[in-house]
N, C-alpha and C positions, 0 to 999 in steps of 0.2 A: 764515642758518645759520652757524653758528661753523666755525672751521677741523677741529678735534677731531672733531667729529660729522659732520662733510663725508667725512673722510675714513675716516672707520666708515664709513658711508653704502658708502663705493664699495668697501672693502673687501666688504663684504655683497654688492653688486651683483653684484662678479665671480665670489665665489667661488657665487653663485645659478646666474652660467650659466655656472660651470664644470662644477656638480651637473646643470644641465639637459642640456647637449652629452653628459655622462656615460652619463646615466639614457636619452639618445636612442641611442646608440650602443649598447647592451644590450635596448632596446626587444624587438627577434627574439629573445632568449633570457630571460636571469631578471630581467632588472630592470623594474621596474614601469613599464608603459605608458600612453599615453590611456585603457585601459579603467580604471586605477585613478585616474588623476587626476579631478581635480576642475574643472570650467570654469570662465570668471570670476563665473558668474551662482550658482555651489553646486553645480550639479548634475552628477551621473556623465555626464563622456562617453564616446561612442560605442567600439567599441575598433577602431582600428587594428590590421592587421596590419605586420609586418614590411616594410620599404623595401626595395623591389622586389622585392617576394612575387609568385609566383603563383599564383593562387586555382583552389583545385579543389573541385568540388561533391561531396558525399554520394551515392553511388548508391541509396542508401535513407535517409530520415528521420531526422532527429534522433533527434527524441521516440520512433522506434521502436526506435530502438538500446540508449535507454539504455532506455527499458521492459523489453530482456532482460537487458540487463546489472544494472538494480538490481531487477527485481519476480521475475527469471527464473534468473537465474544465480546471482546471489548476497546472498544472507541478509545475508551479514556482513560489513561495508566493510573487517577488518583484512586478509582476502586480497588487497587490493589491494599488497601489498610481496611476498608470495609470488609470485603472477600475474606482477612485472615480475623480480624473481629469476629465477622460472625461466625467462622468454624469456629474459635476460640467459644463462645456463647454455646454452640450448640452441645462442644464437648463440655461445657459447666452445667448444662442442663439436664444432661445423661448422667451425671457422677451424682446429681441432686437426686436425679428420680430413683437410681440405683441405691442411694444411701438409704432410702427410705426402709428398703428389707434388709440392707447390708451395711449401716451405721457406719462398719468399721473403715467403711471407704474412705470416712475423712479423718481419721485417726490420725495422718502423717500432717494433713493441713485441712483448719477446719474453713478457712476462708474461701470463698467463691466469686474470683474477681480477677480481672484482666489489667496486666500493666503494661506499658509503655515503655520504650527506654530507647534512646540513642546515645551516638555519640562523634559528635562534628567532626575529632580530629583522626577516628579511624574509616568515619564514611559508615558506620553502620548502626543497622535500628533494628530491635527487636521486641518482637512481640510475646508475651510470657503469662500464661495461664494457667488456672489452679483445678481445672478439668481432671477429666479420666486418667489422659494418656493414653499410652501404645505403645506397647510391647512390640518388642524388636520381629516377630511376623505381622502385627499390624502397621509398622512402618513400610517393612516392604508390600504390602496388599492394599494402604489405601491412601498411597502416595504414588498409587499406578492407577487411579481410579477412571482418566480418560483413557490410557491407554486399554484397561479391562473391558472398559464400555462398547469399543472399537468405533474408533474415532471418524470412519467412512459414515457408517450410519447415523452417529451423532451427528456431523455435517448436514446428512441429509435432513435429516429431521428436523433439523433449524429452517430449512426451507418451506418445508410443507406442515409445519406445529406440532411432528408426532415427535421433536426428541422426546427423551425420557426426563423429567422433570425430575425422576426421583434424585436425583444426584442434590440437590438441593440440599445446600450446607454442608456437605458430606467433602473430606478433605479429597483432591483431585484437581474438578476444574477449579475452583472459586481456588488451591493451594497455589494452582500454576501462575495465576494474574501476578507471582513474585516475580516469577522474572520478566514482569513491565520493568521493575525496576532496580533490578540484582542479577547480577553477574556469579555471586554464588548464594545458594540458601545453606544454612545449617541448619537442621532439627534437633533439639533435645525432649526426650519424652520420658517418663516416668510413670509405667501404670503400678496400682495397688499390685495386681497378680504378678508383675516381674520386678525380683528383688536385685536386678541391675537397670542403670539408667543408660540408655543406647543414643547413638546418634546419626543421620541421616544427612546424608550432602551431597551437593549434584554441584553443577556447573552448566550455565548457560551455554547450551548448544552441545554437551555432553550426548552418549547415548547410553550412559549409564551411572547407576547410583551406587552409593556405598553405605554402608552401614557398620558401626562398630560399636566400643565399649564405652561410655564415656568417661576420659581419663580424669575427671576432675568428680566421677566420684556420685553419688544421690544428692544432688545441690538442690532440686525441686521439692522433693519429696511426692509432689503428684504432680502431673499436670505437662505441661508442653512448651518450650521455648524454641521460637523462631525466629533466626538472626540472619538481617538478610542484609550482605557485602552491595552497597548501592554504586548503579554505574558509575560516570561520570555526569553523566548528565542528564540523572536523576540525585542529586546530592544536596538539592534540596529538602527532600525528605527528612534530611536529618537536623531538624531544624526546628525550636517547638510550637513557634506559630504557626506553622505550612501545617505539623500533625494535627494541632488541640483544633486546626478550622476543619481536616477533614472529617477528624473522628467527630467533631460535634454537629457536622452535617449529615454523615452516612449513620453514625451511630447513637445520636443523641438519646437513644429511647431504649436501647439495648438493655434486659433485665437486670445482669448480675455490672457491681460497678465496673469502672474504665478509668482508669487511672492512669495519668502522663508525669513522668520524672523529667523535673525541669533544673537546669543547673542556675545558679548566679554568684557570681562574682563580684566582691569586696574587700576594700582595705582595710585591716585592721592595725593595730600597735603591735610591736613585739615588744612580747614583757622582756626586762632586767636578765633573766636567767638565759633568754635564750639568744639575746645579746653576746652575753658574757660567753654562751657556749662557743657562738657564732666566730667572736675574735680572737677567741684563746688560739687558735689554731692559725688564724693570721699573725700573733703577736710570735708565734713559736716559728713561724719561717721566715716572721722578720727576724728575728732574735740569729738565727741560723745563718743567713746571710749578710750580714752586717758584721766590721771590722771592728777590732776594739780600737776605742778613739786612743788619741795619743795624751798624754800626760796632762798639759797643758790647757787638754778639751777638761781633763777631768777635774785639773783644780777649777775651772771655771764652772763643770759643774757643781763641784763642792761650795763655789762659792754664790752660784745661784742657790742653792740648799739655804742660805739663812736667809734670803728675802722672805719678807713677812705678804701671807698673802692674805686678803682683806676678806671677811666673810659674804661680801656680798658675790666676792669672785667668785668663790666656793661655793656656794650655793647655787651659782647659775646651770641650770640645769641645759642639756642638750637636747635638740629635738628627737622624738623616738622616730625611732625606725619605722615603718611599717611595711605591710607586705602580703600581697594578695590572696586571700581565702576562696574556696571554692566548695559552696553549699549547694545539696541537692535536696530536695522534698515533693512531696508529690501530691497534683493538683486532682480532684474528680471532674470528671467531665461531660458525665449522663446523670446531672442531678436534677432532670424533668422527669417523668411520671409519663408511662404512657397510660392518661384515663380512657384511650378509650376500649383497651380490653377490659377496662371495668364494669361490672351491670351500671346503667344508667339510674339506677334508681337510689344505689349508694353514692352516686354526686352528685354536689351540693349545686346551685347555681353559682356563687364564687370561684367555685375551682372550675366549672366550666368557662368562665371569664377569664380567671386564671389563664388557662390554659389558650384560651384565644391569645393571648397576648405571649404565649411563646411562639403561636402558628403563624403568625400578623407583627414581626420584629418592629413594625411602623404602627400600630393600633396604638392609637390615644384615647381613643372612644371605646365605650362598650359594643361587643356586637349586638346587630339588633336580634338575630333568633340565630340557632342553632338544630343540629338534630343529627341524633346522635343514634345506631342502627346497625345492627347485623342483617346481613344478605342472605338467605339459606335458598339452595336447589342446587344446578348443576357447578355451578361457582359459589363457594361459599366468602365470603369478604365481611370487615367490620370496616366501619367509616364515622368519621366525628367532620360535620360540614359546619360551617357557620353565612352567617350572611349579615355583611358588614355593615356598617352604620356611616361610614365617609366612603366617599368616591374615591377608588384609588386616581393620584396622580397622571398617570397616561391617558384613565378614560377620564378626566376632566378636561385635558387638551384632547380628546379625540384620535388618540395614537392607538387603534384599536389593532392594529397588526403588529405594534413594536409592544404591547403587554401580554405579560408571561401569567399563564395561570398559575391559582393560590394554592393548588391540591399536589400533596408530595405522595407516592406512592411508596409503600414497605412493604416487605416481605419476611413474616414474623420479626414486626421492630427493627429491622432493618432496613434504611432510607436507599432504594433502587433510583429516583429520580424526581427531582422537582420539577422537571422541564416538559412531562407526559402531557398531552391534551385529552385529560379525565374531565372535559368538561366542553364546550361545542362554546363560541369566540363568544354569544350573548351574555355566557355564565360564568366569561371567565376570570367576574371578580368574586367569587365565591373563594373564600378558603379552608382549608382541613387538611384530614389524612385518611387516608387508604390502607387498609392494611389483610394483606389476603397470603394463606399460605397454597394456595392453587397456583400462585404465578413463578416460572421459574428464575431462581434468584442468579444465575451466570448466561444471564442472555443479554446483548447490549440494547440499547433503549430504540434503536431504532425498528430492531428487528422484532422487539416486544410492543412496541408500536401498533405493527398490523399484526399483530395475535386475537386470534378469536376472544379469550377469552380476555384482553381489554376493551373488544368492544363490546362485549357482554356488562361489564363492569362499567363502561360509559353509559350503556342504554338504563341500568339500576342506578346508577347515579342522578343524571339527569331527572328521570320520573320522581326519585326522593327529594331533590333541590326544588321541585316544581310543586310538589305538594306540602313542601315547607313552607313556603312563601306563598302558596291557600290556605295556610291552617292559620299562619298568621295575621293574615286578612280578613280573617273568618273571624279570630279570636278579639282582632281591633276593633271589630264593626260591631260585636255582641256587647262588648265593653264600652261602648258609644252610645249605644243604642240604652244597654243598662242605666250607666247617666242620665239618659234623656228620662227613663220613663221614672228612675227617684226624683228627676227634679220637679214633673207632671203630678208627682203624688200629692194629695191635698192635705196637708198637715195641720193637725189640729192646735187652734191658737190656743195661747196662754193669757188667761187673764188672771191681772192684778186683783188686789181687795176691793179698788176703787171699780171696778167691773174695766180697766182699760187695759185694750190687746198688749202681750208684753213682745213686742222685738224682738227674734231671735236668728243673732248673724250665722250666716253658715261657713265656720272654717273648712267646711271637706275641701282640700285644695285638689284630693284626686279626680272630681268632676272637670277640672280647668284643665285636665291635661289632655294634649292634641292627640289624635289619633295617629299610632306607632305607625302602622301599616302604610299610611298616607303621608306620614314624613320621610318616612325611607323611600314612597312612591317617585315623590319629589324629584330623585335625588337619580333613581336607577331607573325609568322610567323607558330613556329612551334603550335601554339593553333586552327590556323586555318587547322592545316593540321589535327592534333588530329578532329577536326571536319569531315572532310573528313571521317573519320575512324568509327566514332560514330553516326553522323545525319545521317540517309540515305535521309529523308525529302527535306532534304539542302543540299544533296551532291553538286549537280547542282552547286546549287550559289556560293557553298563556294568554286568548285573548279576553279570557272572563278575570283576569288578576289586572286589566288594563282601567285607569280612571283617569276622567276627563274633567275640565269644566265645561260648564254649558250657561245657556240663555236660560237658565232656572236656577243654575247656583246662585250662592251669594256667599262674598268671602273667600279668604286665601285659600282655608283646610276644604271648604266644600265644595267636594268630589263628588260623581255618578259613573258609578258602571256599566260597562251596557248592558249585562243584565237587569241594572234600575232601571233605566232608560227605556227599555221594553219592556218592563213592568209600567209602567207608568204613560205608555204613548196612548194618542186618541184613538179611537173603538174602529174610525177608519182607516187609520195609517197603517202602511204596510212597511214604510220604506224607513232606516234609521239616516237621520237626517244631518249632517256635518258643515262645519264652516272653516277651511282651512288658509289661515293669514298670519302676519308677525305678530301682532297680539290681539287680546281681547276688547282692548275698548275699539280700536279700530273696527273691530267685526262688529261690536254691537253698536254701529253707529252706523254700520253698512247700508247700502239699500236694497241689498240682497237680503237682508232680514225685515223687511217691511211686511210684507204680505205673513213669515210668519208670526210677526209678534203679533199682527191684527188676527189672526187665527189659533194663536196661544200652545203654538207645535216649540217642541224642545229640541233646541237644535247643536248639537256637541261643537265644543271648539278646541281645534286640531292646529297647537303651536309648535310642534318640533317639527322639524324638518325631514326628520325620517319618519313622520305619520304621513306624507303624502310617497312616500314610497311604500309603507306597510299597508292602505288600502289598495295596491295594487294587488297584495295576495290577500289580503282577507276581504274578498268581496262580498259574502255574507255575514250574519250572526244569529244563530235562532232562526234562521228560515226567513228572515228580515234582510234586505239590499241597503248596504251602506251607499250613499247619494251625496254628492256632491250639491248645494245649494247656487252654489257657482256655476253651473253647468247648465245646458237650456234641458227643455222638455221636463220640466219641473209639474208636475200635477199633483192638485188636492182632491183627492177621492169626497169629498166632502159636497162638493158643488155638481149642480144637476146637468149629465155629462151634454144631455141636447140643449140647454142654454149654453152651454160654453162653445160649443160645433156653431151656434148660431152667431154667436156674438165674432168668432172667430174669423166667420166667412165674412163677416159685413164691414169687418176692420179691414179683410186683407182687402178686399175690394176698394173700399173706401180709400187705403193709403196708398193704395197700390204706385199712384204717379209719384210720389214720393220715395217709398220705397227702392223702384224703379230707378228715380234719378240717383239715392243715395248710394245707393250698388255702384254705379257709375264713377262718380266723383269719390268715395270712398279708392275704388280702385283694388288690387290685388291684397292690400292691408288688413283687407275684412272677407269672411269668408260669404257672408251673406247677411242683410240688414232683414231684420223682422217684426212681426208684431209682439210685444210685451203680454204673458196673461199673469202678471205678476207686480210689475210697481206698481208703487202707491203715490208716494212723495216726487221722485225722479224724472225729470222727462224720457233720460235715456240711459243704458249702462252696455258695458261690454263684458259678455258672459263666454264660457268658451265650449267646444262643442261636447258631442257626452263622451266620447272616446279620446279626445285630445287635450292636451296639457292644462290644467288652471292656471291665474296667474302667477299663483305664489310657488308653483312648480318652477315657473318660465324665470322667476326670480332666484330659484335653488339651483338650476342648473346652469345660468347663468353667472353666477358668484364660485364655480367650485374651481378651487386654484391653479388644479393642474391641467385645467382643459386648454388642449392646443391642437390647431387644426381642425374645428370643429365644424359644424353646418348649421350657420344661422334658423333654416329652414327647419332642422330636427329639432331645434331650439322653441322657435317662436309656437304658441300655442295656436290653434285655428277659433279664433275668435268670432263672435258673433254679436252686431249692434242690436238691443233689443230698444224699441222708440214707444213710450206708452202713449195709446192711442189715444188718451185723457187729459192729456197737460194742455193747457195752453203753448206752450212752445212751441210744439206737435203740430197743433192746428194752424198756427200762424205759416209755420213753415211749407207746411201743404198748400195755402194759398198761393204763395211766391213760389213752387217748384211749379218746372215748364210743365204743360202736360203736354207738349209734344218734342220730339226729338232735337228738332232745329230754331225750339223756342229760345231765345235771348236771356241769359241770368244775370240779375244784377250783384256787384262784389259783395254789397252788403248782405244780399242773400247765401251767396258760398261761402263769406266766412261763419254768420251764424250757422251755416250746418257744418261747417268744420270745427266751430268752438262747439256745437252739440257732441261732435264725435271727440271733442278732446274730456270733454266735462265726463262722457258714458267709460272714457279709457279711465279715469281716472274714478270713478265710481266702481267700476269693478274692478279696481289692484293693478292694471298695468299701466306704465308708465308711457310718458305723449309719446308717438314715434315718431313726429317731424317737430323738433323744438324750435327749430328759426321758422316754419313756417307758424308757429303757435306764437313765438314773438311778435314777427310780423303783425298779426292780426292785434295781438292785445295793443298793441303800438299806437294802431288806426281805431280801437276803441277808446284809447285815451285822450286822443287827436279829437275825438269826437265829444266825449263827456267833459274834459277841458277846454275847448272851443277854441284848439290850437291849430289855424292853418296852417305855418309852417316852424318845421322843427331843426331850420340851421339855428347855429350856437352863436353864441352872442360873444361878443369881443370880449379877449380875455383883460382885463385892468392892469391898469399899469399905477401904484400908490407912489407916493413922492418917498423918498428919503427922510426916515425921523431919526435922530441921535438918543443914541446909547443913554439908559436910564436905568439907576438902581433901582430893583425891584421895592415897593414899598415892606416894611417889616412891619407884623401887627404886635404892636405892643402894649395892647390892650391887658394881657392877661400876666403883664410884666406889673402892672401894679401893686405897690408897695411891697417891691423884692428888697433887700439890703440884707449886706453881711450879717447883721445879727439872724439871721434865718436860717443862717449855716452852723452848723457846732464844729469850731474849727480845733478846739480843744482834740475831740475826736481822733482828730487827723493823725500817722504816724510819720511825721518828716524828719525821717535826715535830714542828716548835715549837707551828703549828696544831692538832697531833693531839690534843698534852700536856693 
């Protein structure tokens, strides 16, 4: 072997077992062991614990540990950074309370705060807190805390809600969720009372632990490092946007801070010195390997020696080097406020907004109210709810199953799940947070799902959302009303010298503002009505927070509740009286509203299409029958009930032959043709029975998209022709109907009663059901009012051949254009242009 490569050779050697003595020295904590090495032979060996470790056994099974930690606990391996956050929090919150009699606890370090740290090119992340710690028997005793608990009955009690919740933050289960994503854990811990720092290490699928000294000495001074060797495929973890999105999701609120050590890489210059260091060492083993020139070489170079070199040569300088730097610093990442363990009374309304707009990452707008609340009894919880002022997204397209509720659930500031339904589908644009320490913090979401005590915490929720959204309908309508009676007030005029009233404009611009309540009604309207539908609980409240317009409003903002509406009906009515169609001017043009406007009865109009599904369950209000005006058996308590029984009998008799024939020729279409005790204007309309579909129903469920295979029949409403026995039309037609069976009809008389039943279809909301045969007819009444006996077409024309002609140009508005009009000066022309 040549000298050159001899001494490569041993360069190599040593710096091998400098890397080796290195790598053995770090063994007990992060740097890679016998278990990752490789033998001489290939293959993985065995893994070593830690040089002078002492082994301590599992009180329970590997494999049954991790059976509840990964099949039982948790669903989803990114809790594993939440889980060791919050023990980290809890052991900073014990060393805090402790200091208070025993100051000297933070003597070694006075900070109280959790950091972050990975590192890509070894696979590992750990996590490092300024806590208590734990002495080398509290490593061993509460690093076995499933298996102490005994893991059978723990099991069980996930089942039936009696585990033991106590375990909550306590190192064990929430410590195990590491190996979701680590193949080995190290511990380092550091308490005040033990003046060595110890360390702790397992191996995935081990059935025992070690513990030893730790060789690098009191690096902490207090507190706890957890460095956990990530699988293979979990090795995204070490990564720092995958961390800063966990930690800011599960931990964002967490008291003491949370700090992530992020690295970045940059080129900088290398200065002159380190240059020079750099090629001294190249210039010396060129110098080493290189021949001395021959004589020749050297006069030539003696006589390049006197060329004269010019100072610009000299001066030119060489590009620097550069060369890549690698800075770390460290970002916070829990720099929200959780306000709502704060008394309500010390926040401002700003930071209540504030703070909406970190709950609502989409909020542009202010919310409209909030309400903010501790729960006291068998579940204790605090809760900050808001209620929004925009329509989220999904429920403006109506994606009421693909949207996710607003309300995140914690466990002392600690984020367990945004994804919980703390809130029933009507309410679930509501947003806030939850925050209860009853709930247990290592259960996974589905299992804490059906726990009593979230449905406890649903049913408090709910009743508080609901009397949120009364207090502030309460507090819009007083402040409306207040308006109303300063503007009512009679103010005393101002007179001039000259004895003239002096004018005086009113800026209060707070009177002009619309009613808060009524524009967020606007907007959330029908979620509340979906409510009506689905809580029976709440029907009550939710249908007194319900506002309509009606045939006595006037204007956009002007609503009625039905508590108004039943303040205010006639001394006889019993009945709350509704008009349900596409809009409002259509209804009030109706002639379903004839009889009441001449009676001066207030009748609600019901535009959404989920209001004719919600009077299906809320059939009363106050002891009052909500009533369809569209439907027959319509009575006014008002009128004297044996004139009505009289007039009744003497119409049906009277029409009866009509009647009679109309049944007939009408045909299966109609369920029965009757006497009208209601038009006024109409001859005839088509109203529908009292139990069966209106038409604006027949219109809703026929429009809905994904209906396939349906039955016409469950569709069609059972409609009913009502013929006012008062019209002239009425009575013309009675004359011309047979009055007996086998009497002869003339066509003119059947289509008049079939353009009657198309005019009554179309008076009451549903659409013609024979349109060629309603063509038809209007065809032969055009035939007739045009005096056109017949309707073939006339030859189509044949025009001659004319040649091609420029269109005319008007150049009328071209008079007296010329160049001088133009500023050609102006212009910038090239040469090119020219």
């Amino acid at each position: 072997i040549s000298q050159p490569t001899m001494v490569r050779y041993s360069r190599l050697a040593v710096g091998a077992a400098a890397a080796l003595a290195f790598c053995s020295a770090l063994s007990a904590i992060n740097a890679e062991d016998a278990a990752a090495s490789t033998a001489t032979d290939g293959t993985a060996a065995a893994y070593q614990p830690p040089e002078g470790a002492e082994s301590y056994k599992f009180e329970a099974e590997v494999d049954r540990m991790l059976d509840i930690v990964v099949n039982s606990l948790y669903t989803n391996k990114d809790v594993f950074l939440r889980e060791l956050i919050s023990n980290a929090s809890d052991a900073l919150d014990k060393v805090r309370f402790l200091a208070v009699t025993k100051p000297e606890l933070l003597e070694d370090k006075e900070e109280l705060e959790v950091r972050i740290e990975y590192d890509e090119d070894n696979k590992t992340l750990t996590i490092r807190d300024s806590g208590i710690g734990m002495t080398k028997e509290d490593l061993a005793k509460n690093l076995g805390t499933v298996a102490r608990s005994g893991t059978t009955k723990f099991m069980e009690g996930l089942g039936d809600g009696t585990a033991d919740i106590s375990q909550i933050g306590q190192f064990g289960v929430g410590f195990y969720s590491a190996f979701l994503v680590a193949d080995r854990v190290t511990v380092a811990s550091k308490h005040p009372d033990d003046a060595v720092q110890h360390v702790w290490e397992s191996t995935d699928g081990h059935d025992a632990f070690y513990i030893a000294d730790d060789p690098r000495g009191n690096t902490l001074g207090r507190g706890t490092e957890i460095t956990l060797h990530l699988k293979e495929d979990a090795e995204e973890y070490a990564s720092p946007n995958k961390l800063r999105t966990l930690a800011k999701h599960y931990s964002e609120f967490v008291t003491h801070p949370l700090h992530l050590r992020t690295t970045s890489k940059e080129m900088v210059d290398v200065e002159d010195d380190e240059e020079e260091e750099g090629a001294d060492e190249e210039k010396k083993e060129e110098e080493e390997s290189s021949d001395e020139g021959t004589d020749e070489e050297k006069t030539g170079d003696d006589e390049d020696d006197d060329i004269e070199v010019s100072d610009e040569e000299t001066e030119t300088e060489k590009p620097k080097k550069q060369k890549e730097v690698t800075t770390y610093s460290w970002e916070e990442l829990n720099t929200e406020q959780a306000i709502w363990t704060r008394p309500k009374e010390e926040i401002t309304d700003d930071e209540y907004q504030g703070f909406w707009k970190v709950v609502n990452k989409q909020a542009n707008e202010d919310a409209t109210a909030w309400s903010h609340f501790d729960a006291e009894g068998n579940i204790n919880f605090k809760s900050l709810v808001y209620l929004p002022s925009e329509i989220p997204p999904q429920l403006l397209q109506g994606n009421m199953d693909e949207y996710r509720g607003g309300l995140k659930l914690y466990v002392r500031k600690v984020l367990i799940s945004d994804e919980f339904e703390l809130m029933p589908r009507y309410l679930s644009f509501i947003r806030g947070v939850v925050d209860s320490d009853d709930l247990p913090l290592n259960v996974n979401r589905e299992t804490l799902q059906e726990s009593k005590i979230i449905k406890i915490i649903k049913k408090k929720l709910v009743r508080k959302v609901v009397e949120m959204i009364r207090k502030l309908a309460l507090d819009s309508e007083k402040k409306s009303k207040s308006g109303e009676d300063d503007e009512s007030e009679t103010k005393e005029a101002e007179i001039d010298a000259d004895g003239n009233v002096i004018e005086v404009e009113d800026d209060d611009e707070e009177d002009d503002e619309p009613n808060k309540y009524i524009q967020w009604h606007k907007k959330f309207a029908p979620s509340l009505k979906m409510g009506v539908i689905e809580d029976d609980a709440n029907r009550g409240k939710l249908s007194k927070l319900l506002r309509y317009h009606s045939s006595k409003t006037d204007g956009e903002d002007d609503f009625v509740s039905l508590e108004q509406y039943v303040g205010r009906m006639k001394d006889w009515q019993d009945e709350i009286y509704y008009f349900a169609g596409q809009s409002e001017e259509e209804m009030e043009s109706s002639h379903f509203m004839d009889k009441f406007n001449e009676k001066d009865v207030e009748v609600l109009f019901f535009t959404d299409p989920i209001d004719e599904y919600m009077v299906q369950n809320l059939r009363d209000f106050d002891g009052k029958r909500l009533t369809a005006i569209t439907k027959e058996g319509i009575k006014f308590k008002d009128e004297d009930e044996d004139l009505v029984k009289r007039r009744e009998k003497h119409y049906q008799k009277q029409f009866k032959p009509l009647t009679k024939w109309l049944n007939k020729l009408y045909g299966p279409d109609v369920m029965r043709v009757a006497i009208s005790k209601r038009l006024g204007r109409a001859p005839a309309i088509v109203s529908s029975s009292e139990y069966g579909h209106s038409a604006n129903m027949e219109r809703i469920m026929r429009a809905q998209a994904f209906t396939h295979g349906s039955n016409d029949n469950i569709m069609q409403a059972m409609t009913i022709v009502e013929i006012n026995p008062r019209h002239p039309f009425v009575h013309k037609l009675l004359d011309a109907c047979p009055k007996e069976d086998d009497e002869i009809v003339t066509d003119d008389t059947k289509d008049a009663a079939m353009m009657l039943y198309d005019m009554a279809l179309m008076n009451g909301g549903f659409p013609i059901a024979d349109s060629a045969g309603y063509s038809e007819r209007m065809t032969r009444v055009l035939k007739t009012m045009l005096d056109v006996s017949d309707v073939t077409l006339a030859d189509e024309v044949d025009p001659p051949e004319e040649e091609d002609e420029p269109e005319d140009v008007d150049t009328d508005d071209l008079d007296g254009l010329n160049m001088d009009d133009f500023d050609m000066d102006s212009l910038d022309l090239g040469e090119e242009d020219i």
